[in-house]
C-alpha positions, -999 to +999 in steps of 0.1 A: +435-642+306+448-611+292+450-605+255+485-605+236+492-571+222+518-559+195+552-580+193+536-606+223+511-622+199+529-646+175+509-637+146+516-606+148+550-608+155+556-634+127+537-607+100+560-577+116+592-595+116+585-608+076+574-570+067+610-558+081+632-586+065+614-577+034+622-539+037+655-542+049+662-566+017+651-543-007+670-513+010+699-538+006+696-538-030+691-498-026+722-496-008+740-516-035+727-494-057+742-463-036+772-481-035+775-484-073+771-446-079+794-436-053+821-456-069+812-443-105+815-408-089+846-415-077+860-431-106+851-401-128+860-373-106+893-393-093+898-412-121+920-451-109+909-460-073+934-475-051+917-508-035+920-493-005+896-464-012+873-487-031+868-508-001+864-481+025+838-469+007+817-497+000+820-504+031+811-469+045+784-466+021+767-498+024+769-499+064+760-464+067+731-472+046+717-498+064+721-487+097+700-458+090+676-480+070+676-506+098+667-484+127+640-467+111+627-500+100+631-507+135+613-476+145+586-481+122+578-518+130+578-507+168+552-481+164+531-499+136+525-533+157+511-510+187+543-520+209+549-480+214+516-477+233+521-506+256+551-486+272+544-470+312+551-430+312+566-434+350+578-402+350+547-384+339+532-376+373+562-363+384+570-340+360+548-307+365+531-290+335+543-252+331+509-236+326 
């Protein structure tokens, strides 16, 4: 039998998977955070803020936010569990190496 590697084994998965919930909670407070300032910023260089505005841009902020956030938890998770190493190059015989 072959041993489980990265995001196969449960343990491991179970330890990855709680590491990335608790980054991508705290970068949800961060965001909020973000979120805050942007309004204040607006609010002081615009002065009243239609609720219009103030939605798009919590909105905007906040998803923009954790998108980014998200896929370089994503990223980071994939590379840090080994999962990046178990991937097949098929390509790498046929490309030829310019000396």
């Amino acid at each position: 039998m072959t041993r489980r590697q990265a995001l196969d084994d449960p343990q491991i998965a179970a330890i990855a998977w709680k590491r990335f919930r608790r980054i991508m909670a705290w970068m949800a407070v961060g965001a909020t955070l973000c979120v805050g300032l942007a309004l204040l910023f607006l609010h002081w260089s615009v002065g009243q803020l239609p609720i219009h505005m103030v939605i798009a841009t919590v909105l905007g902020v906040w998803l923009t936010f954790m998108l980014g956030t998200g896929l370089m938890a994503l990223a980071f998770l994939s590379s840090g569990t080994g999962h990046d190493e178990q991937v097949m190059d098929r390509l790498k015989d046929e490309v030829p190496l310019d000396d």
